[in-house]
C-alpha positions in Angstrom: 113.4 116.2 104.1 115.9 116.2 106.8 118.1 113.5 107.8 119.5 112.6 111.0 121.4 109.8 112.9 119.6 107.4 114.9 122.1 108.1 118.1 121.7 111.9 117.2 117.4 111.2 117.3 117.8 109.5 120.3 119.6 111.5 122.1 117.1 114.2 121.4 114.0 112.3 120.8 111.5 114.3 122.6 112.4 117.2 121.1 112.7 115.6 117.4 108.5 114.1 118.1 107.6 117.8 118.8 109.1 119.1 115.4 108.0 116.8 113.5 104.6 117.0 115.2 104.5 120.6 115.2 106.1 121.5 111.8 105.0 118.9 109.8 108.2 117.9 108.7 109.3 114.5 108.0 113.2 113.1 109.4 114.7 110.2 108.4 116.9 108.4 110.8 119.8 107.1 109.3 122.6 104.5 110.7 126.0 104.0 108.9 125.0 105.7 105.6 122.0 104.3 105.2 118.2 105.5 105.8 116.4 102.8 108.3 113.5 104.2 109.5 111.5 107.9 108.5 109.7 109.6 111.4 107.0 111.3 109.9 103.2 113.4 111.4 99.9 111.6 111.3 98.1 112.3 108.5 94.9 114.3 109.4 91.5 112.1 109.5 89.5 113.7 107.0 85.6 113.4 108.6 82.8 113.7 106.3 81.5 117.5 107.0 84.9 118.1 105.4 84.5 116.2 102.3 83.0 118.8 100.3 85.6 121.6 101.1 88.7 119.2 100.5 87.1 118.4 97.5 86.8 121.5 96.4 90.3 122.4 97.3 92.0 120.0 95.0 93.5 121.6 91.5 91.1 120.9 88.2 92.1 117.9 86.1 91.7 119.9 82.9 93.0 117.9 79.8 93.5 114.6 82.4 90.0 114.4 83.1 89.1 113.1 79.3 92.2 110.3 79.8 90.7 109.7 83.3 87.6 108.8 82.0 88.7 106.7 79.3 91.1 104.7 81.6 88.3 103.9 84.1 86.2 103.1 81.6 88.8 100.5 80.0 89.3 99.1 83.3 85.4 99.1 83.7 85.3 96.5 80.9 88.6 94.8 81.2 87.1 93.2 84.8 84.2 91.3 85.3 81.7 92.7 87.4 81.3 91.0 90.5 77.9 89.0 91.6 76.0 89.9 94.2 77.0 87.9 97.0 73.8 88.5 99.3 71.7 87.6 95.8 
């Protein structure tokens, strides 16, 4: 992550929103030693017809999908289950 001074980012700010924007990197702005602020891209909206493919594109859980499991179903029993409110 890159760091840079908030007089140096404003001085150049246009041309910082098009890195970041075009790169994908993130910069944070700093001001006497210490970070203030982190300018950063949006975050893709991910729309449904794509839902299967990023889906598919995320590495296997292998041995974490048994712990998973067992978590959710801890948690599953740990909190009531909500009534129906429309009942």
């Amino acid at each position: 992550m890159d760091r840079i001074s908030v007089a140096e980012a404003g001085r150049h700010f246009e041309e910082l929103v098009e890195r970041v924007s075009r790169q994908g990197v993130t910069v944070e702005l700093e001001r006497d030693d210490r970070i203030v602020a982190r300018l950063s891209p949006v975050g893709r909206r991910l729309q449904a017809k794509d839902l299967q493919r990023f889906l598919t594109s995320l590495p296997p859980l292998g041995d974490d999908a048994d712990v998973f499991a067992k978590d959710l179903e801890t948690i599953r029993h740990a909190i009531p289950q909500e009534s129906d409110p429309w009942a």
